[in-house]
N, C-alpha and C positions, 0 to 999 in steps of 0.2 A: 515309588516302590510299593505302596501300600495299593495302591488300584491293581500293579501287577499281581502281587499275592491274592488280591479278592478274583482277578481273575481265572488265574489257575486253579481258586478253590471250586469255583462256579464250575471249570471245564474236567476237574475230579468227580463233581456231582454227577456231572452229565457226563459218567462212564469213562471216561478217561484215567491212562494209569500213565504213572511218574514215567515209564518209557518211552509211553507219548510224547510226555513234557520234554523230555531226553532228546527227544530224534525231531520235536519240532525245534527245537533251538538249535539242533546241530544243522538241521532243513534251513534253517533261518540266516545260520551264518556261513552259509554257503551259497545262500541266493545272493546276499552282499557282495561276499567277496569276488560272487562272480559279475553282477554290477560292475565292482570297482573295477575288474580287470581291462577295462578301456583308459584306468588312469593309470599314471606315473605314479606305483607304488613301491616300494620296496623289498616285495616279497610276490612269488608267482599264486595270483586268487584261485586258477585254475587247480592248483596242485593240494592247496588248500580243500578243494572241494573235493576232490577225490582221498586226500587221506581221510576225512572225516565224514564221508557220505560212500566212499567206494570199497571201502576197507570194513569195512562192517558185511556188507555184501558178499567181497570173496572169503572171508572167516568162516559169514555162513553156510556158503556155499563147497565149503574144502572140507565142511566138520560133517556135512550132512552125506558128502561122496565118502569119507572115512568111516565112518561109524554106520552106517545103514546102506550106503552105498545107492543116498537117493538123490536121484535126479531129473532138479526141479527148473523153476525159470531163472532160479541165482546164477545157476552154472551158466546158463546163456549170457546174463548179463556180465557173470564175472568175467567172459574169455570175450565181451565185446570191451570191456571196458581197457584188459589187456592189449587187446591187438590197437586200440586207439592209441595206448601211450606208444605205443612201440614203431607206429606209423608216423609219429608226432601229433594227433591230431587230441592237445591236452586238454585243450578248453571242449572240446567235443565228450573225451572222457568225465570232466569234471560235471559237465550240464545233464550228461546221460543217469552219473550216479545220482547226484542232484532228485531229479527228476523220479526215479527209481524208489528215493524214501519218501518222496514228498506221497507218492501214489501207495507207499505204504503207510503210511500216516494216516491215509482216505480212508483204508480199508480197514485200521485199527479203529478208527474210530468210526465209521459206519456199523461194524461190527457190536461194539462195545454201546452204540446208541439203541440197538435192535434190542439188546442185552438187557439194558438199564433197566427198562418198565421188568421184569423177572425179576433180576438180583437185589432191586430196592428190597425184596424181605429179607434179606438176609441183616442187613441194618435196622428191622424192626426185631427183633431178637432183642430182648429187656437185658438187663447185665447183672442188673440188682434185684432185690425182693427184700419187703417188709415183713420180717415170718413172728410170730407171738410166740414167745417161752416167756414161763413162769411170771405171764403177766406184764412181760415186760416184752417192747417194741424193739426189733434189734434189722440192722440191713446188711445181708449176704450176699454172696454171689449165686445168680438167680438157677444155674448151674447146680446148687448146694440144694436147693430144696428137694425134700423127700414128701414120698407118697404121705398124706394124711396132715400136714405143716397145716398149722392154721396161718393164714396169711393176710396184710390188713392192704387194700390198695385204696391210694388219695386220688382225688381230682384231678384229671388230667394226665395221670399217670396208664402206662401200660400194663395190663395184666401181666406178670411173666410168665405163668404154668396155666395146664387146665383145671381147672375147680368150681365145684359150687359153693355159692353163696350160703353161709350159716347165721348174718345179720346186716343189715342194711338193706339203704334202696338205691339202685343207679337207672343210668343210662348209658348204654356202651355201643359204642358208632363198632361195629363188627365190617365193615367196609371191605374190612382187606380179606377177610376169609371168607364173605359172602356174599358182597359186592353191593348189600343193600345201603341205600344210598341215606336211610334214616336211621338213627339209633335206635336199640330195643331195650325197652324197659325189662330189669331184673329185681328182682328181689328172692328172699331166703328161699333156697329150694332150687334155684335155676343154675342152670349151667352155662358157663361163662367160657375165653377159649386165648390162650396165650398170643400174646399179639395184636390181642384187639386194645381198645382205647377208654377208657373210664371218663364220661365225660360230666358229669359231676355227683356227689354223696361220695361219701367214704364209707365202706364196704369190706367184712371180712367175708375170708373163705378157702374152703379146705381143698390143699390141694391134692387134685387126682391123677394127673396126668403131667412126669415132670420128664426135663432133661429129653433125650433123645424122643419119646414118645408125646411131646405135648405137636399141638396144632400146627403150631408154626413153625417145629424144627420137619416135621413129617411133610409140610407143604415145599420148606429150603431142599429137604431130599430131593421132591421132584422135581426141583428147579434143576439143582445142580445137575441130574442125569441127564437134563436136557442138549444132549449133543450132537449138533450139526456134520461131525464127521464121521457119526453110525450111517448114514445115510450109503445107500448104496449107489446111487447114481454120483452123489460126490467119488466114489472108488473110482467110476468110470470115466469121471473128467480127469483123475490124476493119471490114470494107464493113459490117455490120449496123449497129456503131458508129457510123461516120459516118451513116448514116441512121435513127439512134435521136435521137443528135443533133440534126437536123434535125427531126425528130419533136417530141420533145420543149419543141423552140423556138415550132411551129408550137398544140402544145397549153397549153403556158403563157401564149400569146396571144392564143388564145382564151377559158382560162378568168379569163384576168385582166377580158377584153371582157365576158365573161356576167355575173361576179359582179361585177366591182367594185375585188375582192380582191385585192390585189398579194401579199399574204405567200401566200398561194395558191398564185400561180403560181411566187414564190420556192422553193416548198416541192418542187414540181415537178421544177424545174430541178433540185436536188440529189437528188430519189428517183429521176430518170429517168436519171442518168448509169450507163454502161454498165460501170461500172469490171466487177462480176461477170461480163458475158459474155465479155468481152476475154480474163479471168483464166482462164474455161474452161479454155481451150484449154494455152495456155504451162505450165500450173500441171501439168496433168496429163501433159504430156509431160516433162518436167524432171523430174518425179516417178521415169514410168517408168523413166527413161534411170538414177536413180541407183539402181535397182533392178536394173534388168540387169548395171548395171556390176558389183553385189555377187555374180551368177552368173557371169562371168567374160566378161561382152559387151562389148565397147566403140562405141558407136553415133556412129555419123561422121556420118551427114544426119539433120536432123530430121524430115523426113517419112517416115522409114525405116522406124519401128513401125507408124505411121498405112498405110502400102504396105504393110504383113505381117501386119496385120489382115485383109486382104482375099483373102490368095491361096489359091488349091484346089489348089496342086501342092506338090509339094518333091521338086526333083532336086538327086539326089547325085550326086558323080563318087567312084569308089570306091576307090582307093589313101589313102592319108593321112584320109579322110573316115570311108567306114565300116569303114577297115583299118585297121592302124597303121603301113601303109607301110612295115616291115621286116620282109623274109622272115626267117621263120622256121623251123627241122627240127621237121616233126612227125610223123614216123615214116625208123628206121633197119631195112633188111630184109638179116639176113646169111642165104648159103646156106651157107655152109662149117661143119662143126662144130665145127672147132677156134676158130673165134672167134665168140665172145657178140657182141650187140647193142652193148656198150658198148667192147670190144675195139677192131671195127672202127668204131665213132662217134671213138676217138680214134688209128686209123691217117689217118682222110680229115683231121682236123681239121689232124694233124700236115703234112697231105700241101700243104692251102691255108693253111697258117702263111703263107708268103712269097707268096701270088695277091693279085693286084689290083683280079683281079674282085668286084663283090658278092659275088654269092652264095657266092663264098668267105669272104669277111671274114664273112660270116654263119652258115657252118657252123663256123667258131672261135667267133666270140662264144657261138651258143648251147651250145658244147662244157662253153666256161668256165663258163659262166652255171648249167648245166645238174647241172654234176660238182662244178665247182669244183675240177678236177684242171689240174695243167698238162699244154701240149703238149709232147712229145717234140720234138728239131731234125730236121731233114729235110735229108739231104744231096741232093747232085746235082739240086736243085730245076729244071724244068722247065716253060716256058707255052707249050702250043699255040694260040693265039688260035683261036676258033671252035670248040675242042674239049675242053682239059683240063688238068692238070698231072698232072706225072708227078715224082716224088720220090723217093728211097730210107730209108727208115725202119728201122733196126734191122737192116740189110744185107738189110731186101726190097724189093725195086722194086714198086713203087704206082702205079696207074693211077686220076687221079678224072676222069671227064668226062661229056660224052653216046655216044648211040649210035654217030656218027661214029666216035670216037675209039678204043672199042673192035672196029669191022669195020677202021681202019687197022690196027690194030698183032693181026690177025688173028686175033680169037675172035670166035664169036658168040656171042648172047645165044639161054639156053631159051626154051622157046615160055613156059612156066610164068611164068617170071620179065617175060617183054616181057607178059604178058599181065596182070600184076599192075601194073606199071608202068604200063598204058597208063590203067587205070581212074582213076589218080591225074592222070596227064596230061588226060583227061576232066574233071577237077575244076578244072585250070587250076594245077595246080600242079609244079614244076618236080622233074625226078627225075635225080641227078647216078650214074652205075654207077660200080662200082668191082671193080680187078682187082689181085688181089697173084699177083705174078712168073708172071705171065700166064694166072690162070687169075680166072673172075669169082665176085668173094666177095659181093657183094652192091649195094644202091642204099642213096641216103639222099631222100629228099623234104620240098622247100622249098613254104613257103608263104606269100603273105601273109594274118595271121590275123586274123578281124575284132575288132573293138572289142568286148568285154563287155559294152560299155554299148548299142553298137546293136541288139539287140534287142528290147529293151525301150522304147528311144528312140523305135523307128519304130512298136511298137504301141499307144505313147501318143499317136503323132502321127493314128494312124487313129482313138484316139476321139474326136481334135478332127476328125475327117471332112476330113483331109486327104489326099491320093492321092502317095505317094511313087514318087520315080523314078531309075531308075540309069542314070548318063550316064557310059561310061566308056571309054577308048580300048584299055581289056584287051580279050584275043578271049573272042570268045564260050564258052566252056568256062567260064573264071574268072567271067566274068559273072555267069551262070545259076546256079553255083553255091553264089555268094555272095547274091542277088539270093532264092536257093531256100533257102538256110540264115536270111535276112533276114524273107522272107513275103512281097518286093517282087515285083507284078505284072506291072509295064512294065519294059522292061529293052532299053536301048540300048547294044550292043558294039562295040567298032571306032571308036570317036567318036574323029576330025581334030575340033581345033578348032572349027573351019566348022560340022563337024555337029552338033556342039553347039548352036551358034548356031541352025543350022535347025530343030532341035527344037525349043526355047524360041520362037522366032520363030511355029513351027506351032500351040503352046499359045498365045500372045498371040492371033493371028488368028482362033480360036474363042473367044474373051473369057474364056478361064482368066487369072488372076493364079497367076504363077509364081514360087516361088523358087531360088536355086541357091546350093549349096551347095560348094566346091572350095578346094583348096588348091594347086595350082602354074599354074605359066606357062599353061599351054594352059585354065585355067579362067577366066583373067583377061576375055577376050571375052566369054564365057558368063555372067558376073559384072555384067559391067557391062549387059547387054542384057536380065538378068531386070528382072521387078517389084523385086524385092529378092536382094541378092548379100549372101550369108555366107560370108565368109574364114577359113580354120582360122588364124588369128594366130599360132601357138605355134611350126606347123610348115612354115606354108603359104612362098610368096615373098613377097617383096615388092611383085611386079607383080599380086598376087592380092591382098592385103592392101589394095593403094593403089585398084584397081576394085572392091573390096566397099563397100557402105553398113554393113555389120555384122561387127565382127573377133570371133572365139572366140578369145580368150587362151588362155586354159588349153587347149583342143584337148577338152574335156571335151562331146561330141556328150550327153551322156546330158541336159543343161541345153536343151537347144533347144525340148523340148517347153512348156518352163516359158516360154521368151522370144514363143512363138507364144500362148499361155495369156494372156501380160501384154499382148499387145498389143490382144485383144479386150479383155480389159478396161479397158486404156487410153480406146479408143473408145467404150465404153460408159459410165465415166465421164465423159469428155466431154461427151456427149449428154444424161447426167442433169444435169449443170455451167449445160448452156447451156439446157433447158428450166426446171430452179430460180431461173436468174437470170432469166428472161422472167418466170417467173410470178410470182415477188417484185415484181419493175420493173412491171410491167400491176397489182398488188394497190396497191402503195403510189399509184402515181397515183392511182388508184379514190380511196383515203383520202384523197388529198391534195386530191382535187378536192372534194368532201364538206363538207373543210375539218376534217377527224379528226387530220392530221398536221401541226405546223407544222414550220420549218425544221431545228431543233433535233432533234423527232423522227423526221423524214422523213433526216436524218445517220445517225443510228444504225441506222435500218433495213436504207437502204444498205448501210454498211457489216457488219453482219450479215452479208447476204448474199454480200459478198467473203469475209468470213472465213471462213463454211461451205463457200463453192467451197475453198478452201485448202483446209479441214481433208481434205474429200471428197478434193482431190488428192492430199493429202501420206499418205493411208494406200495409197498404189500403191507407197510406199520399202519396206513391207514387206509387201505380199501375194503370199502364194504359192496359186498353186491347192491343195485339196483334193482328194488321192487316193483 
């Protein structure tokens, strides 16, 4: 008994619901009893098998004609399974119902295995929380935390909200919302994300992001929207159904009239039902979607793949997309000789210790990043809004700003040096001068630097013969630059919202299917108004996250080529799905009418043909194109 419970606990993990358990045991003792029925039993096994496998069937089938008036492949089987008892032919009805849940049973659980890799988040969802009052540790439901809760998380334990860290040192495996395959070190100051995994220190921290808004209930949204029956060509397998159904009706009643033959047209009724075509469709979308999820996608509409199959553009918007949206120093130019390149990289850095501007916190970060030296303190710190700081370092006074800043405070710049400067300014990239105790020692230049991954990204994307495009509200300089270090041909600068809009609006009106690709606020409109909207998840907003049909978790742009790759072949599985099952369903009548298949046989053919659709669908969990 005990190996049985371990195994249904095993076959719950892997996606399996009690109904399962239900219908395979009730599959189970109807395979026996139809076994036994060549022995001397006491009770008829056939009859057995139809009250407890056939009756489920016609309930479903009489509730679904009653209340919607839908008709599906139950009604076929119900009135095959009817006319068998009534011909006498019981052991045939019994093996047909049989047969009928065992192929629903496939299809549950094929379904539900596609499913699994997605709905595992919803079981990492913490239950509890360590929250601090008045000094004292107390544990709530993780539900209960509010905005601001100091919160203490132990080793080994889940984060349950989003917060940053106010003391301690960790390392937290973030895997599941960014799919990085190593832990990141945090400490005081960083931001941490509900659902990742504390893998050792204990750590407090305040929380900011709870209940409905933290990471991993916003990530469960997108799972749950993820449904297979938004799909529109699913609508069009089911219209065919209903009118195979009718069909089917219409030729078993005639071929009953010509021959004679009742078992005939029985046989009919069960090879003609459409379960196979139905299955096309759903089988192979469920598929894809736990496919993509395993690259780091999360698909919100189910017609989202079937839309991305089809389109000939892909616009980018270029900060956070094919940047990584934090300026970076990638070049320090000293003229003075008493000080090296790395001299003056850590006077400027000393100088924006205490600025609040970006691009100052970013000529420290990459100081640190870069040396691994500390800063010096900076006295007499100074901010000119619009121009610079001014600081004293080491008893010299330090000038970091723009050009402004240095014509106020009365020096000018060589021709040499603004002439070096400008070509970088031409690239779109930002160049901050610098003067110690009033004379100018040199510049530092910022940039945003593209993805390592996007070049290669976008000319995989060209040999699926798709036309990429840059939609971005940078000026024109940055644009071109990026857009000319990319290989991208089209290139749109200056984009308002709006113009975004206008653009994608201009490709729809010439019958391009477009996609859009963005991560903040102002790509949210543009998002929603392409063919298809891809969200950088990782990094993007949330008002761009909630107007995508497709979230990039990981922010991993190099996977896009592979998600545009699966969705053709999503569709073309499809298309072989629904042509297999017509020509199965048109072969077996043939036999049936003949009189080659009786009901029995004309069962298993059937369902043959659902489970080859399955099997066909379910190798999309793991196909990767070939490079």
């Amino acid at each position: 008994m005990d190996k049985i419970i371990v195994k249904l606990e095993s076959f719950m993990e892997a996606g399996g619901t009690k109904k399962d358990i239900i219908l395979l045991a009730v599959s189970g003792t109807a395979l026996l009893v139809s076994i036994f029925d060549l022995l001397p039993l006491p009770f008829d096994a056939a009859w057995v098998a139809i009250v407890l496998c056939g009756i489920p069937i016609i309930l479903e089938a009489v509730i679904g004609l009653i209340t919607a008036f839908d008709i599906k492949a139950d009604v076929l089987v119900s009135l095959a399974l009817i006319a068998a008892v009534c011909i006498g032919e019981d052991f045939a009805a019994g093996e047909v119902a049989f047969i009928m849940q065992l192929g629903a049973l496939l299809e549950d659980l094929t379904v539900a295995k596609a499913r699994a890799g997605i709905e595992k988040l919803i079981r990492l969802t913490p239950q509890t929380a360590r929250i601090i009052r008045d000094g004292q540790e107390q544990i709530i439901p993780a539900p209960n935390v509010q905005i601001g809760d100091i919160l203490r998380v132990l080793p080994g334990e889940t984060i349950p909200v989003d917060g940053i860290l106010v003391s301690g040192q960790t390392s937290v495996n973030q895997a599941v919302m960014t799919g990085e395959s190593l832990p990141v070190d945090k400490g005081a100051g960083d931001e941490v994300s509900s659902g990742t995994s504390n893998q050792f220190g204990a750590f407090e921290m305040k929380a900011s992001r709870v209940g409905e808004d933290s990471s991993i209930q916003r990530m469960i949204r997108l799972v749950q929207s993820a449904d297979a029956g938004k799909a529109k060509i699913v609508g069009i397998a089911d219209r065919w159904a209903t009118w195979i159904v009718v069909t089917a009706l219409t030729v078993a009643a005639l071929t009953w009239l010509m021959t004679g033959e009742v078992i005939r047209a029985v046989t009919i009724l069960v090879v003609f039902c459409p379960c196979a075509l139905v299955l096309a469709t759903p089988t192979a979308i469920m598929a894809a979607i736990g496919n993509a999820t395993g690259h780091g996608f999360l698909v919100r509409e189910g017609d989202a793949l079937e839309r991305l199959a089809l389109v000939s553009k892909i616009a980018f918007d270029k900060t956070g997309t094919l940047t990584y949206g934090n300026p970076q120093v990638i070049k320090v130019k000293s003229i003075l000789p008493q000080y090296g390149e790395r001299d003056l990289y850590g006077l400027i850095a000393s100088a924006e210790l205490l600025s609040e501007h970006p691009l100052g916190k970013a000529v420290v970060r990459c100081y640190k990043q870069e040396t691994g030296s500390s800063v010096l303190p900076a006295e007499e710190f100074q901010m000119m809004p619009g121009e610079g700081v001014s600081a004293v370092i080491g008893g010299k006074r330090l000038l970091a700003g723009n050009e402004k800043m240095i014509s106020a405070n009365g020096m000018v710049l060589s021709g040499d040096l603004k002439e070096e400067a400008e070509r970088y300014f031409s690239q779109g990239c930002t160049v901050i001068y610098i003067a110690i105790d009033q004379e100018i020692a040199g510049f530092v230049v910022l940039s945003d630097t593209v993805r390592k991954e996007s070049g290669q990204m976008i000319e995989q994307l060209k040999k699926l013969k798709l036309q990429p495009v840059l939609l971005t509200g940078d000026n024109e300089n940055a644009a071109k630059a990026i857009a000319g270090e990319l290989y991208i041909e089209e290139v749109y600068a200056n984009c308002l919202p709006e113009d975004k809009l206008k653009r994608i609006d201009a490709c729809q009106k010439n019958g391009e299917k477009i996609c859009m690709i963005g991560d903040g606020v102002n790509d949210a409109p543009a998002l929603k108004m392409a063919d298809v909207g891809i969200a950088m998840g990782g990094i993007g907003s949330d008002i761009a996250v909630d107007a995508a049909d497709i979230a990039l978790v990981d922010d991993e742009v190099k996977e896009l080529p592979h998600l545009l790759a699966l969705s053709r072949k999503m569709m073309s599985t499809i298309k072989y799905n629904m042509v297999f099952s017509m020509g199965l369903n048109f072969l077996a009548i043939a036999l049936a009418v003949s009189g080659a298949l009786n009901p029995v046989a004309g069962a298993l053919v059937h369902n043959a043909g659902s489970v080859a659709v399955i099997i066909n669908s379910s190798l999309l969990l793991k196909w990767r194109k070939k490079v």
